[in-house]
Residue frames as qw, qx, qy, qz and C-alpha x, y, z in Angstrom:
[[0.387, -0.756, 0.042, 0.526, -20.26, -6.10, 17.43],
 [0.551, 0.819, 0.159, -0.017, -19.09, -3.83, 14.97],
 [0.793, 0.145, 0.093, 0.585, -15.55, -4.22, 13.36],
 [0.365, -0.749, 0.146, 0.534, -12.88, -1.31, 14.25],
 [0.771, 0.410, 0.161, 0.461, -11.28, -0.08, 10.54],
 [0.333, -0.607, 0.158, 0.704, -8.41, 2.78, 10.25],
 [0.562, 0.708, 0.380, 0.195, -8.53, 4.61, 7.45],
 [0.561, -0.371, 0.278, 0.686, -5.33, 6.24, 6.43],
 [0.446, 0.850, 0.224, 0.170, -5.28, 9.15, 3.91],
 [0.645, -0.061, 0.141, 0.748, -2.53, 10.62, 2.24],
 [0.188, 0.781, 0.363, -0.473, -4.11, 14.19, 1.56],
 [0.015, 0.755, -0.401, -0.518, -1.28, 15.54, -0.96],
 [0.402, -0.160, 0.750, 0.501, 0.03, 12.11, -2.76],
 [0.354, 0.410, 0.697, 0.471, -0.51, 12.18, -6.53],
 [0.140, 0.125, -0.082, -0.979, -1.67, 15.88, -6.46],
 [0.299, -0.302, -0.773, -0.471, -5.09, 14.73, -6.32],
 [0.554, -0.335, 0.210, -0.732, -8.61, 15.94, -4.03],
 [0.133, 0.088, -0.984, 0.081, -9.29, 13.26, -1.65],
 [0.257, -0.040, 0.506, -0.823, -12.54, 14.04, -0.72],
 [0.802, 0.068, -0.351, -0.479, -14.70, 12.54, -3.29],
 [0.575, 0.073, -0.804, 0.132, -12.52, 9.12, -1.92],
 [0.091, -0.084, 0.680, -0.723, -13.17, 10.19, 1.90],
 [0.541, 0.086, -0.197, -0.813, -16.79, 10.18, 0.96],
 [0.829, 0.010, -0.546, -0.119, -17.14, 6.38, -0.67],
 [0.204, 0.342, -0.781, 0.481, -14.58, 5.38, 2.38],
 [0.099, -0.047, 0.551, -0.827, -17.02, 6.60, 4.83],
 [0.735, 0.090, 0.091, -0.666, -20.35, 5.58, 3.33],
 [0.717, 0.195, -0.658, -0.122, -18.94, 2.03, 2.22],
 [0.432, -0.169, -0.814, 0.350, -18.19, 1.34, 6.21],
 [0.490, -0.033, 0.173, -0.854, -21.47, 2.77, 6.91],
 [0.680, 0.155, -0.377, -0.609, -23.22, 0.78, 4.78],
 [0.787, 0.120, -0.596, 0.109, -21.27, -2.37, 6.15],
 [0.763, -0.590, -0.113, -0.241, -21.45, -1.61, 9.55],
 [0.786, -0.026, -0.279, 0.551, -17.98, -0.63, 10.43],
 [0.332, -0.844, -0.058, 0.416, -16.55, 1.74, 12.94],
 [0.503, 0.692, -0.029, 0.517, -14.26, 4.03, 10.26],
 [0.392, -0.750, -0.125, 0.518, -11.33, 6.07, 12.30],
 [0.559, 0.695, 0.038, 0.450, -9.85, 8.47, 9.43],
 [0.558, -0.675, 0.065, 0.478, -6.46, 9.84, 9.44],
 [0.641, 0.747, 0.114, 0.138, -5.06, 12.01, 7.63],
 [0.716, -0.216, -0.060, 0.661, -1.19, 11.99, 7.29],
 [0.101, -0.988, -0.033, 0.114, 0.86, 15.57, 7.79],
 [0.758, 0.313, -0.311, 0.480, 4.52, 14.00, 7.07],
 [0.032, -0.588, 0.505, -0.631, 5.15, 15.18, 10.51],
 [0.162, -0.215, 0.850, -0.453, 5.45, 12.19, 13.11],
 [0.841, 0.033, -0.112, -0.528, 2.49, 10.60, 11.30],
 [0.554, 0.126, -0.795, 0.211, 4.49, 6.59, 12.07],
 [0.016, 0.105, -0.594, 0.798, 3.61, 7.67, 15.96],
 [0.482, -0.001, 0.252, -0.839, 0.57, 8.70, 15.53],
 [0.744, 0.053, -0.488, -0.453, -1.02, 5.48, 13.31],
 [0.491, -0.026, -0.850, 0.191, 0.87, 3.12, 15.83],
 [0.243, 0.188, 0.590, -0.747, -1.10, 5.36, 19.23],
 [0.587, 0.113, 0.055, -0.800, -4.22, 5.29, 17.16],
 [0.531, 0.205, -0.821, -0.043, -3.50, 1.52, 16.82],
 [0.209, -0.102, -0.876, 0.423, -3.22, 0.52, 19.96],
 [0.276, 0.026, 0.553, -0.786, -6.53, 2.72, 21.15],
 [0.672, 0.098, 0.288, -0.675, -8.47, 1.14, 18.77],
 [0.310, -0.313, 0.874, 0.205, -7.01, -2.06, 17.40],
 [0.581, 0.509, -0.185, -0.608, -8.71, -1.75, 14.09],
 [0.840, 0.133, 0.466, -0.244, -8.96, -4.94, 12.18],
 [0.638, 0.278, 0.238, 0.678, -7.32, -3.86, 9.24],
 [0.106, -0.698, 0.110, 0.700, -5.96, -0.44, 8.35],
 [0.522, 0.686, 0.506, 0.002, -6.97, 1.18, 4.91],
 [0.511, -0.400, 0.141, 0.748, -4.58, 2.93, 3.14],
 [0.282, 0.921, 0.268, 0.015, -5.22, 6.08, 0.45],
 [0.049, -0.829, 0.442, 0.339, -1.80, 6.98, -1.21],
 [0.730, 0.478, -0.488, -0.029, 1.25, 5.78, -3.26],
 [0.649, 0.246, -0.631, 0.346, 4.10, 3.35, -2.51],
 [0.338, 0.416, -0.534, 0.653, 5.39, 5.59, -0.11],
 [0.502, -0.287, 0.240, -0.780, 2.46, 5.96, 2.39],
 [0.944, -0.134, -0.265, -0.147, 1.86, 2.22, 2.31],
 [0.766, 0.179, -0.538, 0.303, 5.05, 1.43, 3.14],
 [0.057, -0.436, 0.326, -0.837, 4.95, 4.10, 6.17],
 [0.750, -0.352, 0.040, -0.558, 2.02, 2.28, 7.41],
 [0.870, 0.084, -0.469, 0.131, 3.55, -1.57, 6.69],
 [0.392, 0.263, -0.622, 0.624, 6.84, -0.18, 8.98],
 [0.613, -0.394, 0.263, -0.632, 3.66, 1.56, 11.94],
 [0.870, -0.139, 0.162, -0.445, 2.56, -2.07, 11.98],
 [0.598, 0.369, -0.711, 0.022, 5.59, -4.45, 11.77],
 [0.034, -0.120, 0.894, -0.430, 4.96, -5.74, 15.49],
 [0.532, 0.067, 0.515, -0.669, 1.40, -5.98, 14.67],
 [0.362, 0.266, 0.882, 0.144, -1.24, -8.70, 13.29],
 [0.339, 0.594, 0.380, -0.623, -3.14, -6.44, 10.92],
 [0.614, 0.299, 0.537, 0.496, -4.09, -6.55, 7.37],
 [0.095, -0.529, -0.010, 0.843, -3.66, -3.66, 4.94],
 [0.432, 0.638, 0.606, 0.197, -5.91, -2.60, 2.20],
 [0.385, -0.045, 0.341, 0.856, -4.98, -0.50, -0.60],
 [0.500, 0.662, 0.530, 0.175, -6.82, 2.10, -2.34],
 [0.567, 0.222, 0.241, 0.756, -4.44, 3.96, -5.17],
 [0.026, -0.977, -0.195, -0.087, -4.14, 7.47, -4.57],
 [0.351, -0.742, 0.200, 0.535, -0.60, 8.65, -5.30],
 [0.157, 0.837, -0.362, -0.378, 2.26, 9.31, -7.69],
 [0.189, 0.448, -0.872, -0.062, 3.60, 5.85, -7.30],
 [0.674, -0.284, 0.540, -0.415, 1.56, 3.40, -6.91],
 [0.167, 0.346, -0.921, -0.063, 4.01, 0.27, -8.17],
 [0.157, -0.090, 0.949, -0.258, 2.59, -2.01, -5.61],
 [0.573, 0.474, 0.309, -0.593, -1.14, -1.83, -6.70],
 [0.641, 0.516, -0.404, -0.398, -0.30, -2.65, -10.24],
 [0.301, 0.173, -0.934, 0.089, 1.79, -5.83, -9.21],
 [0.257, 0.129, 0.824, -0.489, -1.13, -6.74, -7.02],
 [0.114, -0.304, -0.822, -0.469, -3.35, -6.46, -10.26],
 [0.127, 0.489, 0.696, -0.510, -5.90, -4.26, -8.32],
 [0.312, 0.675, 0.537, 0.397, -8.62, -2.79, -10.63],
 [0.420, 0.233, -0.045, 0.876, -9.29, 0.83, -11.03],
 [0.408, -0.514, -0.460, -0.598, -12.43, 1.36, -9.72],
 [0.219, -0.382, 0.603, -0.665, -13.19, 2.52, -6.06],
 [0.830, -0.248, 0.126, -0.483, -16.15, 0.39, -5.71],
 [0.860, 0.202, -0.413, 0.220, -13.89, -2.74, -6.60],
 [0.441, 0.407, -0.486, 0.635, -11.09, -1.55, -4.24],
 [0.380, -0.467, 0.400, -0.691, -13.05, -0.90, -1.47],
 [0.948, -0.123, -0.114, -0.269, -14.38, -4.48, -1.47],
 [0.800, 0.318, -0.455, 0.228, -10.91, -5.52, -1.44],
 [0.002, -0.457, 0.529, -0.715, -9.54, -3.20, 1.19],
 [0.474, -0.363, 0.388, -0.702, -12.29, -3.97, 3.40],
 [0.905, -0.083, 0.152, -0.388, -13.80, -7.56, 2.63],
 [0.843, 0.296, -0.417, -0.169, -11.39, -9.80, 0.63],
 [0.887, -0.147, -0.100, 0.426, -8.51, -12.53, 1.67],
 [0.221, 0.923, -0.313, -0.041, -4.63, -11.55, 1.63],
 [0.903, 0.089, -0.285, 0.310, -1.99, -12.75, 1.19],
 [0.699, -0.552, 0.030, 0.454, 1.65, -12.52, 3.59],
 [0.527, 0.820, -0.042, 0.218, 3.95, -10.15, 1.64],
 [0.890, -0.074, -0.021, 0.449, 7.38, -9.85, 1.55],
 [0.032, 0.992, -0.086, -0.085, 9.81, -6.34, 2.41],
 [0.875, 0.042, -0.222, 0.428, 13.29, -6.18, 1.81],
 [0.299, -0.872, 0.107, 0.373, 15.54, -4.08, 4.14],
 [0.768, 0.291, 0.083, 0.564, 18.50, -2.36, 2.45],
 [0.345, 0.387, -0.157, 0.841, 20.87, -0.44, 4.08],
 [0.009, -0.262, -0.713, 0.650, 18.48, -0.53, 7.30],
 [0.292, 0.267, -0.156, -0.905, 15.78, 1.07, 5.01],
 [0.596, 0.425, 0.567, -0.376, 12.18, -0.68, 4.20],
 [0.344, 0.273, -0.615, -0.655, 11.27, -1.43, 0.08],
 [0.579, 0.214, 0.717, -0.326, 8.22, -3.07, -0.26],
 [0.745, 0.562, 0.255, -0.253, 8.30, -3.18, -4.28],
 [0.798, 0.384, 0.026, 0.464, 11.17, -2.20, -6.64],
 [0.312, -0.876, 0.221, 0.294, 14.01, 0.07, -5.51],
 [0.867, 0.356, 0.215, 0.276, 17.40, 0.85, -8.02],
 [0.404, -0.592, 0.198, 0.668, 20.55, 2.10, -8.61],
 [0.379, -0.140, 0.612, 0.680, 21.53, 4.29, -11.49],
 [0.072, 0.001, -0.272, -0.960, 19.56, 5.75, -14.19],
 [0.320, -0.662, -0.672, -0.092, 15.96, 5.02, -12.88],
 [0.549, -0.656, -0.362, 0.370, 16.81, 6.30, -9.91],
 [0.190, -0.236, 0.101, 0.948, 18.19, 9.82, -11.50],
 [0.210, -0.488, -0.709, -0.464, 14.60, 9.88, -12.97],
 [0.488, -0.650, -0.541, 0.216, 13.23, 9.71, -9.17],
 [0.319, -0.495, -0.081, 0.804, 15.73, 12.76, -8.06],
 [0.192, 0.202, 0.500, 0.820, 14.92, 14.64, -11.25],
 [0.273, -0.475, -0.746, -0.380, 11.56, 14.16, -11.20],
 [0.506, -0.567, -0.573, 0.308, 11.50, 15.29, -7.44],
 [0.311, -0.342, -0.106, 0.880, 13.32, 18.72, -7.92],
 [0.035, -0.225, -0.536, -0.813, 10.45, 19.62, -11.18],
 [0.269, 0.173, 0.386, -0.865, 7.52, 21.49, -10.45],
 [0.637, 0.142, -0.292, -0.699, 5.58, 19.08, -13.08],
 [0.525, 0.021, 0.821, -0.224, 3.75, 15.99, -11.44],
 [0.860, 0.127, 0.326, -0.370, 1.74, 13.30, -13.03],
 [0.805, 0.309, 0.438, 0.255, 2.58, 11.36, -16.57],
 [0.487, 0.740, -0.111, 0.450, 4.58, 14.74, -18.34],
 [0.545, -0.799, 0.239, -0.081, 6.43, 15.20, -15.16],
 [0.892, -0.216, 0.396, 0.035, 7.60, 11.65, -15.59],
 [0.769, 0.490, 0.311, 0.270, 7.92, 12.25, -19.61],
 [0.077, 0.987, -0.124, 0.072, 9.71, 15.42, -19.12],
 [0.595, -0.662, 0.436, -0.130, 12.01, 14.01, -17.02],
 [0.850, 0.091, 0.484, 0.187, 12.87, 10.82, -18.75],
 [0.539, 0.799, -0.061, 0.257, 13.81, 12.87, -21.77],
 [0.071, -0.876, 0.382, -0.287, 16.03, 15.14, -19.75],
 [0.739, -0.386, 0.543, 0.099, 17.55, 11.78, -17.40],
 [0.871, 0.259, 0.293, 0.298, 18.68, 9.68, -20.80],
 [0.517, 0.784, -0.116, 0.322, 20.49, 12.78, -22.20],
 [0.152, -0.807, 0.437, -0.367, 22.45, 13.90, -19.30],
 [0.975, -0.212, -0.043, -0.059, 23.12, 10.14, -18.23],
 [0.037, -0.819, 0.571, 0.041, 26.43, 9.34, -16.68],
 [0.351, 0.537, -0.767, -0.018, 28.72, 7.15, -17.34],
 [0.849, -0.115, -0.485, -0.177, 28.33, 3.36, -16.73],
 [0.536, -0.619, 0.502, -0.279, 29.32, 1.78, -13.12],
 [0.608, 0.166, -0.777, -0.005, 31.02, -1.29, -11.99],
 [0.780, -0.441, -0.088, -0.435, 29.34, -3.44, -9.78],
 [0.364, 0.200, -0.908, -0.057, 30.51, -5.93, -7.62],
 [0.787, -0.267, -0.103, -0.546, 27.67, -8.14, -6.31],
 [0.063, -0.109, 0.930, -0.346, 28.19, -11.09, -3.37],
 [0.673, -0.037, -0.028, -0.739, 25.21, -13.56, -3.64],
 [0.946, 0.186, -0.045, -0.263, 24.47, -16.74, -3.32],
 [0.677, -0.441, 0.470, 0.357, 28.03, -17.48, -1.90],
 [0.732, 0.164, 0.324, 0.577, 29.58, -15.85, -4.96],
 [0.270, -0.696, -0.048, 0.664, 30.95, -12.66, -6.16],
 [0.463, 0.567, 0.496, 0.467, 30.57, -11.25, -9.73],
 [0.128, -0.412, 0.152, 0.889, 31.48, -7.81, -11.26],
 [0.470, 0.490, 0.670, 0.301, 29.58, -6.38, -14.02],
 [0.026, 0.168, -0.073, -0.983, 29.55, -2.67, -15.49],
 [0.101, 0.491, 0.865, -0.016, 26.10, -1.80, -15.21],
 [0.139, -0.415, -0.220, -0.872, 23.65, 1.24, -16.20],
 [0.628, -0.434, 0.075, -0.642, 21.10, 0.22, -13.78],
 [0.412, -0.082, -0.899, 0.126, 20.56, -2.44, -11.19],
 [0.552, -0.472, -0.035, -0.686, 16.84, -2.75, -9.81],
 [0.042, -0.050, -0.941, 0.331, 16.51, -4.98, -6.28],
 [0.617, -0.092, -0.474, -0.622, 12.94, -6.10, -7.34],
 [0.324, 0.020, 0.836, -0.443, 10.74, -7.73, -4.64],
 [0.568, 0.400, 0.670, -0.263, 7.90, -8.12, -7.11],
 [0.594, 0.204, 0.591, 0.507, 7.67, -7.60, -11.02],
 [0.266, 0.715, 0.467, 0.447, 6.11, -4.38, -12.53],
 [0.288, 0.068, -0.024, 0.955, 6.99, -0.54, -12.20],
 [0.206, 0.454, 0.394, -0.772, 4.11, 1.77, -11.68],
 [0.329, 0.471, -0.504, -0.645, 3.59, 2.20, -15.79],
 [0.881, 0.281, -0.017, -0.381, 3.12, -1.59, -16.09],
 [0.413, 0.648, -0.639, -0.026, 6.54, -2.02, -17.27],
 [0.958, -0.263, 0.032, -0.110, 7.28, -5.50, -16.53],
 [0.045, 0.827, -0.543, 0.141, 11.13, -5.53, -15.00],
 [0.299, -0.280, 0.878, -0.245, 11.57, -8.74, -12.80],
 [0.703, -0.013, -0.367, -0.609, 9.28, -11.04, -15.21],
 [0.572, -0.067, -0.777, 0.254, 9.95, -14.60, -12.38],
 [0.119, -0.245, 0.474, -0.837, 9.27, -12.13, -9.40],
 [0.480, -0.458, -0.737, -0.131, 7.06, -13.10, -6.39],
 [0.196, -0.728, 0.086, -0.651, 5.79, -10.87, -3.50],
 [0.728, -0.545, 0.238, -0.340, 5.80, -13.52, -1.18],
 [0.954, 0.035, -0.228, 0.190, 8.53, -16.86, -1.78],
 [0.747, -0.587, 0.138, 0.279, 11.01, -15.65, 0.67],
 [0.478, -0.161, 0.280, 0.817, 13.77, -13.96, -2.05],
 [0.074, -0.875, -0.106, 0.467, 14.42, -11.33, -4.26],
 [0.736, 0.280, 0.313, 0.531, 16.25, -10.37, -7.57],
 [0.172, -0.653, 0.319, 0.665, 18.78, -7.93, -8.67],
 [0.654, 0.618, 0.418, 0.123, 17.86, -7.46, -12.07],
 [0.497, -0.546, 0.263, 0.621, 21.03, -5.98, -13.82],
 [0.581, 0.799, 0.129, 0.089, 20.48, -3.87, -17.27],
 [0.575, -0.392, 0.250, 0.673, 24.17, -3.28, -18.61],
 [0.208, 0.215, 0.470, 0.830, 23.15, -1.62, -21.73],
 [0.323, 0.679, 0.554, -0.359, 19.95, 0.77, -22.30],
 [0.161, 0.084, 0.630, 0.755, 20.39, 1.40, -25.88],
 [0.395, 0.158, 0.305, -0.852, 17.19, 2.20, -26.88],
 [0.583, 0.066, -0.697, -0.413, 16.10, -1.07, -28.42],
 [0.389, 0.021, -0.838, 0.382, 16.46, -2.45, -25.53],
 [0.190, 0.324, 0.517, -0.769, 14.44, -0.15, -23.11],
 [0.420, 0.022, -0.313, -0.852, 11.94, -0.30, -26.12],
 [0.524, 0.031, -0.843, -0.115, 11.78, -3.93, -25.58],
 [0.305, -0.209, -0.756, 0.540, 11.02, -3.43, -21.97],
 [0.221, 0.201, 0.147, -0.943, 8.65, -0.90, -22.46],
 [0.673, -0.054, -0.421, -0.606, 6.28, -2.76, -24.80],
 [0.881, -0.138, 0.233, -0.389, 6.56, -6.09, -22.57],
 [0.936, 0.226, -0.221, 0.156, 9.30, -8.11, -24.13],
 [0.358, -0.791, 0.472, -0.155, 11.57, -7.90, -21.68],
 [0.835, 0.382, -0.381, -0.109, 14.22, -10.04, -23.14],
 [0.869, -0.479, 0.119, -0.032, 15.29, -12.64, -20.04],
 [0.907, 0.150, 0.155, 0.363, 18.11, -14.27, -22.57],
 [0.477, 0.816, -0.192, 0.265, 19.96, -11.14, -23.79],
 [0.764, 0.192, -0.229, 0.572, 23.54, -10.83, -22.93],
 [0.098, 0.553, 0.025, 0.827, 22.44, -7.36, -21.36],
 [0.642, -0.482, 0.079, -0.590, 20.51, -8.62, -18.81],
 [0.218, -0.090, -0.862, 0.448, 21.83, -10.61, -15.39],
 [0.548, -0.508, -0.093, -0.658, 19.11, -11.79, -12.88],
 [0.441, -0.073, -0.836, 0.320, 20.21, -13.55, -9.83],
 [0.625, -0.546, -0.272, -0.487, 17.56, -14.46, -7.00],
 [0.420, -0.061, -0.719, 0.551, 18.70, -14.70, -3.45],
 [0.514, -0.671, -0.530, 0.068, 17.92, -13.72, 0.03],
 [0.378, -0.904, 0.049, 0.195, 20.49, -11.44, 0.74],
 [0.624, 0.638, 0.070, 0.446, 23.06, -9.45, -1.45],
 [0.352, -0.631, 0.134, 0.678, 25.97, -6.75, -1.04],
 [0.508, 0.732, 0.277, 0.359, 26.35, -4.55, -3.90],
 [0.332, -0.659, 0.162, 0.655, 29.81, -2.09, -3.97],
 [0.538, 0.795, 0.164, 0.230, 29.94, 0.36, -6.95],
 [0.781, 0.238, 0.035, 0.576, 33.14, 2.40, -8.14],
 [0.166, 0.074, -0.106, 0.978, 31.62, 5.39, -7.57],
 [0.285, 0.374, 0.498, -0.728, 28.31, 7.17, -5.94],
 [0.187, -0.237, -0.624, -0.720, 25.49, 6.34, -8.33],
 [0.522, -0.234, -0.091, -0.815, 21.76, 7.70, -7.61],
 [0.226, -0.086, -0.965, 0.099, 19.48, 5.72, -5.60],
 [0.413, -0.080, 0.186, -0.888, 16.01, 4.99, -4.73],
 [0.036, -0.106, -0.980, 0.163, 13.62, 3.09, -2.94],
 [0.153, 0.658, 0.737, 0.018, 9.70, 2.70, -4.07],
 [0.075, 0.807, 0.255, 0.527, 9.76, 6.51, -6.04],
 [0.283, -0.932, 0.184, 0.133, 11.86, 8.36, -2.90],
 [0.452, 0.822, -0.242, 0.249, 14.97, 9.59, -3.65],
 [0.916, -0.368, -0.055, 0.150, 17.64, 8.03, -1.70],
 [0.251, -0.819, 0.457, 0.241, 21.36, 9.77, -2.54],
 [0.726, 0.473, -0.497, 0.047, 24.36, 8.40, -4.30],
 [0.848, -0.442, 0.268, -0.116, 25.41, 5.33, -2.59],
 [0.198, 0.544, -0.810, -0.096, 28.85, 3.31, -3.25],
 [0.031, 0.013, -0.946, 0.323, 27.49, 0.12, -0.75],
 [0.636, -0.322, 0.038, -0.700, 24.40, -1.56, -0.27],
 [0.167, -0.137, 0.928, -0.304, 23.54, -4.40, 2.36],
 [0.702, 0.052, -0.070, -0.707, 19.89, -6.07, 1.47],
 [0.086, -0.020, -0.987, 0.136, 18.37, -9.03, 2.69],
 [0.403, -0.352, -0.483, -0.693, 14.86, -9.95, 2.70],
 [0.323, -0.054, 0.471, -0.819, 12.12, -9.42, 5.62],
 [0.250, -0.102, -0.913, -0.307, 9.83, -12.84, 4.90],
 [0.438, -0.598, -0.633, -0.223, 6.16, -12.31, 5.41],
 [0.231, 0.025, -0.295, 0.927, 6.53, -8.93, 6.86],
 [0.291, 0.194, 0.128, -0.928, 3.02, -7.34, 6.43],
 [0.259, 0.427, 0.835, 0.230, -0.50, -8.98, 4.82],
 [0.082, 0.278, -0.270, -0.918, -2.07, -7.22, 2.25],
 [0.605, 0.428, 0.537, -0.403, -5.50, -7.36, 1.36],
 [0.287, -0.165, 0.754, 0.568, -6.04, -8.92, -2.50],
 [0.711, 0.178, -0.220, -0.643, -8.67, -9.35, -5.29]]
């Protein structure tokens, strides 16, 4: 009997034609002798529709074709169900792919999506709100809002942007953070809540991070000089400095002084003062290499 697969397509993400991908999609569970249903999302009640086209054909796994955000849209469709999800990059953001070390090649990725293992993966809620990779407060996250009001996408979008965020940066915050049955203050520039270890770029932020061990880390940058964010840009992301707190728990409060930017996997999210976040253990399986 022939296996049931969903096949999720983001049509818009990453400003990119999907059809050449619809194509391989469809002739790879041809070839392998799977039923293919293809959807293609509208950002209009598309959560509804993936869970009704769930239930009529309880697909084996569900295939996903976007960034961050479109995975994680699917992860929340299917949080009462047993299904695995299989990636294959096709957005603006796609964080969670790079920390999962998938190659770049469709034919590779489709083996994964469709044939390999996975593994259980951790989400973390915050503020009642899904984050299945890195979410942050503060001058990332004025990047994300920047980046969202410019009419230039891909890698000079980003570079445009980044220029324009570091100059116009505001003024440090003061944290205070409850963890781990303790309470700490710190004046911070940024402060990522990191379920797994690498930005979209590569950049390696949360270098201890796991996707699946049941916590999380608040990875606190109090300076970004630019020695510093060089250091983290090439890979030396310097654990010891005096600039950088990392504390790992299960569940945090974070209360700033005043409304600083936020965002959660590349969506803009407002200026928040409070956040509540606790982690969602072995929420979703994800198909691996």
């Amino acid at each position: 009997m022939k296996k049931n697969i969903l096949f999720v397509v983001n049509p818009i993400s990453g400003d990119l034609d999907k059809s050449d991908l619809i194509d391989a999609v469809e002739e790879f569970a041809a070839t392998n002798h799977f039923n293919l249903e293809v959807y293609e999302t509208t950002g209009k009640n598309d959560l509804r529709a993936i869970q009704s086209l769930y239930d009529e054909f309880q697909p084996e796994r569900i295939i996903v074709a976007g960034g961050d955000g479109t995975i994680k849209m699917v992860a929340e469709a299917m949080e009462e169900q047993d299904v695995i999800i299989g990636i294959l990059p096709a957005g603006s953001a796609n964080g969670l792919s790079v920390d999962l070390n998938l190659p770049d090649g469709i034919e590779e990725n489709l083996k994964i999506a469709f044939l390999h293992h996975y593994i259980e993966m951790d989400m973390i809620c915050i503020n009642g709100k899904k984050s299945i990779h890195l979410s942050d407060l503060g001058l990332n996250a004025n990047l994300v809002k920047n980046y969202e009001q410019s009419d230039v996408r891909g890698f000079w979008g980003y570079a445009l942007q980044a220029f324009t965020t570091l100059k116009e940066s505001e003024e440090p915050f003061v944290a205070t953070i409850s963890a781990n049955n303790k309470t700490v203050e710190h004046v911070a520039r940024m402060i990522v809540i990191a379920n797994s270890q690498k930005y979209g770029t590569g950049v390696i932020i949360n270098p201890n991070g796991a996707m699946n061990d049941g916590r999380f880390e608040l990875v606190i940058l109090k300076s970004l000089d630019l020695l510093l964010i060089g250091k983290i840009i090439t890979g030396n992301m310097p654990i010891d400095s005096d600039d950088i707190v990392i504390i790992s728990t299960d569940k945090a409060e974070i209360k700033t002084d005043y409304p600083v930017n936020f965002q959660i996997d590349g969506e803009y999210c407002g200026a928040q003062t409070s956040l509540e976040i606790h982690i969602l253990h072995k929420q979703m399986k994800i198909a691996v290499p």
